[in-house]
MINU-322218 format. One record per residue (C-alpha): x, y, z; residue number from 1; residue in three letters. Coordinates in steps of 0.25 Angstrom, whole numbers. Each point is the difference from the previous one (the first is absolute). Layout:
N
u;v;w;num;residu
X;Y;Z;NUM;ALA
...
//
This chain:
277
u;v;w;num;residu
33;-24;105;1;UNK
-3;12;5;2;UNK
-10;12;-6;3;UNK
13;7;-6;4;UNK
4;-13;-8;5;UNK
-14;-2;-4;6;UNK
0;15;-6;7;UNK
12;-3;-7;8;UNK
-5;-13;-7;9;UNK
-13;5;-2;10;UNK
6;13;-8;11;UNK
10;-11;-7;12;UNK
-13;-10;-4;13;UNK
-9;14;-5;14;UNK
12;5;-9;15;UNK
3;-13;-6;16;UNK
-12;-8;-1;17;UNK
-4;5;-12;18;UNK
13;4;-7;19;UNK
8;-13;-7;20;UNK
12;0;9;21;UNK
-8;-10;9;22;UNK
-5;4;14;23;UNK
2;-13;8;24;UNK
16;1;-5;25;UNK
1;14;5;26;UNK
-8;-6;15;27;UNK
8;-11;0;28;UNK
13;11;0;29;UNK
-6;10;8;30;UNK
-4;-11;11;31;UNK
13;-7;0;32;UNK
7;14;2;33;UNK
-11;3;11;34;UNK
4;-13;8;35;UNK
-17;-5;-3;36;UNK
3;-12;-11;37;UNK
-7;-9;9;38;UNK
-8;-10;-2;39;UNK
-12;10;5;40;UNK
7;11;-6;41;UNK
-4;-7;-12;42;UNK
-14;-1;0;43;UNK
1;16;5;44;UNK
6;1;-15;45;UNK
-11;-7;-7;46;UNK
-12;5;9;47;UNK
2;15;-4;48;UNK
-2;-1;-12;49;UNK
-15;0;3;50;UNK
3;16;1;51;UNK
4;0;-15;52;UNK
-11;-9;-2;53;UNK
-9;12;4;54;UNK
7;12;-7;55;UNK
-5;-9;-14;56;UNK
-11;0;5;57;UNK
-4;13;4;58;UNK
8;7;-11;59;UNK
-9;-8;-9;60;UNK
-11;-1;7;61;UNK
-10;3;-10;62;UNK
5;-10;-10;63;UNK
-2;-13;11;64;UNK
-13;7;6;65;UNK
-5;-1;-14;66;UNK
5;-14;-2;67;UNK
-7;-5;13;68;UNK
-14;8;-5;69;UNK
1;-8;-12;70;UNK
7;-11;-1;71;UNK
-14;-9;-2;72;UNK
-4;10;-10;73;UNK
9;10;-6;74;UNK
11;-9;-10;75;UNK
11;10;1;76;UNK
-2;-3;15;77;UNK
-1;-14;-2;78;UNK
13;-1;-7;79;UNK
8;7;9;80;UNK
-2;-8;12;81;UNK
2;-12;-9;82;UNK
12;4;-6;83;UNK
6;3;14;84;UNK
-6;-13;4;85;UNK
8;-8;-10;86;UNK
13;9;0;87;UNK
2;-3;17;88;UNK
-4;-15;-3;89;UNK
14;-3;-4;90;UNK
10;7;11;91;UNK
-13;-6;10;92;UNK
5;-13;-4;93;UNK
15;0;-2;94;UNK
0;9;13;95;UNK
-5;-11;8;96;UNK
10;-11;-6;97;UNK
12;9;1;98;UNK
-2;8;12;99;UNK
9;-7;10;100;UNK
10;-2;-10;101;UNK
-1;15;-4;102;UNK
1;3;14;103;UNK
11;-10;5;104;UNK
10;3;-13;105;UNK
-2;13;-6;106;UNK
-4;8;13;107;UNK
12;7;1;108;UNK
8;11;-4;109;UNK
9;-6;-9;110;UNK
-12;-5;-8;111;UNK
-7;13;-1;112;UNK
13;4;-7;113;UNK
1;-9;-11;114;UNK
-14;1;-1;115;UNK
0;16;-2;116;UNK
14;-1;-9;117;UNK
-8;-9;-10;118;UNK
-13;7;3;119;UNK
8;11;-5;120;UNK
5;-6;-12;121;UNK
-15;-5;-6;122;UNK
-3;14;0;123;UNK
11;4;-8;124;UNK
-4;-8;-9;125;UNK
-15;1;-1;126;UNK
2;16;1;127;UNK
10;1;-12;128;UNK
0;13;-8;129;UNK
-5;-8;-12;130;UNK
-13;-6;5;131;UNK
-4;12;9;132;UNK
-5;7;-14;133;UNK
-5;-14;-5;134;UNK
-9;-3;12;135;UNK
-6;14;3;136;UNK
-4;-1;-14;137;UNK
-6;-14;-1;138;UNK
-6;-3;14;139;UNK
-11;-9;-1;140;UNK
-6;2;12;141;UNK
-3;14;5;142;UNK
-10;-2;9;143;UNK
-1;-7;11;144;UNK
-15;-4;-3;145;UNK
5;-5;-14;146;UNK
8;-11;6;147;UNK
-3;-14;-2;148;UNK
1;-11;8;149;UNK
11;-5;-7;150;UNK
8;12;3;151;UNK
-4;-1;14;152;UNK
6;-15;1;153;UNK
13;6;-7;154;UNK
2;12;11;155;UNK
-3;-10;10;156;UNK
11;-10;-3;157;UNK
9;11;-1;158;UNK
-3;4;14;159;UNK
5;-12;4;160;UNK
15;4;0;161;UNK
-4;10;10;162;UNK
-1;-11;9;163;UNK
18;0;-1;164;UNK
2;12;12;165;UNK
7;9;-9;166;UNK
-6;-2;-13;167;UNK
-13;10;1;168;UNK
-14;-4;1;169;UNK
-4;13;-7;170;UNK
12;1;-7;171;UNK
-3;-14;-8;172;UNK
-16;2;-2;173;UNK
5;14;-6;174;UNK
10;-5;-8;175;UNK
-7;-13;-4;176;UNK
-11;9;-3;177;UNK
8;9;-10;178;UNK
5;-14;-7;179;UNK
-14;-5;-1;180;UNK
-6;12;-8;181;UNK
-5;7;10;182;UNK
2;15;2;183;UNK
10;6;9;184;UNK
-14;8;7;185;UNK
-6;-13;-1;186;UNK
10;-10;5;187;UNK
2;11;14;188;UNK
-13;0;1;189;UNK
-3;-15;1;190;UNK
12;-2;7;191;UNK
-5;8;12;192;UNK
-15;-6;-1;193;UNK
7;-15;0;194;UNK
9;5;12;195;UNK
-15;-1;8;196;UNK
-4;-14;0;197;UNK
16;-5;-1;198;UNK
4;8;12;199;UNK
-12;-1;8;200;UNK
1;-15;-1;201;UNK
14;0;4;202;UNK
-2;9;13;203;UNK
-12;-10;4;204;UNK
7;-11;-2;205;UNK
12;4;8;206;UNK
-7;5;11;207;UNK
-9;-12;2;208;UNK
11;-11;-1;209;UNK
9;6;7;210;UNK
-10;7;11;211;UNK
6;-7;12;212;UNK
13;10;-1;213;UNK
-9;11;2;214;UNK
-7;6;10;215;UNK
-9;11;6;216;UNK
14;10;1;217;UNK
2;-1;-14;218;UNK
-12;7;-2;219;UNK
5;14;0;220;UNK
13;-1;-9;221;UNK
-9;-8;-10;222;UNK
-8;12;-1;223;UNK
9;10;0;224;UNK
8;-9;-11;225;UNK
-14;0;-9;226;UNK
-3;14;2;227;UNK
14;5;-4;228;UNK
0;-9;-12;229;UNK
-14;4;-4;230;UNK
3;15;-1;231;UNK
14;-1;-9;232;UNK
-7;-9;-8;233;UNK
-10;8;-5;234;UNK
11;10;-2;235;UNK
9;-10;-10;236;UNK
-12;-4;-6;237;UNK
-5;12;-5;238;UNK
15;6;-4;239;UNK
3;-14;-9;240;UNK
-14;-1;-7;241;UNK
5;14;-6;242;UNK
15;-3;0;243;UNK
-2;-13;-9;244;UNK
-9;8;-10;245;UNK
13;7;-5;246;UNK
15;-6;7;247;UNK
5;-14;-2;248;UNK
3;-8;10;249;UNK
13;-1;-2;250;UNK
2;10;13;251;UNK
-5;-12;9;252;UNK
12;-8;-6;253;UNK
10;8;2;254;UNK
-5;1;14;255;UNK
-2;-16;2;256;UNK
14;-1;-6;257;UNK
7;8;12;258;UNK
-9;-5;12;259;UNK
5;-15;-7;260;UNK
14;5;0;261;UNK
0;7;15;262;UNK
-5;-12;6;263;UNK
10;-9;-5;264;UNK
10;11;2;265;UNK
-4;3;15;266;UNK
1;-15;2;267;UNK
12;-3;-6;268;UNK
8;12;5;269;UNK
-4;-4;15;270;UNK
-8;11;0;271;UNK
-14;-5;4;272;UNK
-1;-16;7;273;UNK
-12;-4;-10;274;UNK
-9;-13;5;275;UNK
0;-12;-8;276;UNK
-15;-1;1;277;UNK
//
């Protein structure tokens, strides 16, 4: 991997992190059409994130600098570091029983595809015409600080289908947000706070057990990867904060649809040679 592939899939992991069309799926497709699917390739994938890891945090900054002054003091502070502690305890524990089936079967293109074409479908369904009135009148929960921890638990199993390359990590907190109660602000909100501790836990644990494909050389497409990734995602998340305050998500649909239907079509058509893994 040189530093051009690294800008690329660090401009493809800050545009799509945080939108629910799933940014290891679109990795995944713009690793295997730059020829850096590898083994390390994937831990390149994973490890960059840590750049959209600090575009939350700096875009909302205040919010976690007042959680850390107070979270053995203020209750507001208190409860939202334990509602993102008990929402990553379940993708912590599933992630480590499933992730080298995950990565051994559904690390692949065709699997991003189906993933995204029924992805696509759920939002359909959840963003019909006749609930979008129902739910912006009777969300429960329209403030973060006003979430239980039991909301917290339910956002968090719903992240688990983002462990599927395809499926959306943000796409199923916001959605499964929205079902739970939870108001459309409120559910992007915690969707991008959850997206701390769940992706930084993800790139450390990638790095350190797979260290030995990595060396000192990395060093410099690491960083640029990070850096590009940081930048566009503080670009998408303050565009889509203000986007899902007034648009359905039905747009992202649409989109996951086609990206399902190209890749199965590029395939089949002879057009691109996907890997099976």
């Amino acid at each position: 991997m040189n530093l051009f592939d690294a800008t690329i899939m660090g401009i493809v992991e800050g545009a799509t992190e945080f939108l629910p069309i799933s940014s290891t799926g679109h990795l995944i497709v713009a690793g295997s059409l730059l020829g850096v699917h590898d083994e390390r390739g994937k831990v390149f994938e994973i490890a960059i994130q840590i750049g959209a890891i600090f575009a939350v945090i700096w875009a909302y900054r205040e919010r976690f600098n007042g959680a850390i002054k107070g979270v053995t003091r203020v209750s507001n502070a208190q409860r939202f570091v334990w509602n993102l502690f008990v929402a990553f305890l379940p993708v912590a524990v599933l992630g480590l029983l499933l992730n080298k089936y995950i990565k051994a079967v559904l690390f692949n293109p065709h699997g991003v595809a189906a993933a995204s074409i029924i992805g696509a479908l759920v939002i359909f369904w959840v963003e019909r015409p006749s609930m979008l009135a129902d739910r912006a009148v009777n969300a429960r929960v329209r403030d973060v600080d006003d979430m239980t921890a039991l909301d917290a638990i339910k956002v968090g199993f719903a992240q688990c289908f983002g462990l599927i390359p395809g499926m959306s990590r943000s796409g199923s907190t916001l959605i499964g947000g929205m079902l739970f109660g939870l108001s459309r602000n409120v559910a992007t909100e915690f969707s991008f706070f959850l997206g701390v501790p769940t992706l930084a836990a993800a790139s450390v644990y990638s790095l350190w057990k797979e260290r030995a494909l990595l060396s000192s050389a990395d060093i410099p497409v690491f960083a640029v990867g990070m850096v590009v990734s940081f930048i566009v995602a503080l670009v998408v998340i303050r565009w889509l904060i203000r986007f899902v305050a007034t648009h359905s998500l039905r747009v992202f649909a649409w989109y996951r649809l086609a990206f399902g239907a190209l890749i199965l079509a590029a395939g089949a058509l002879g057009w691109v040679q996907w890997p099976a893994a």
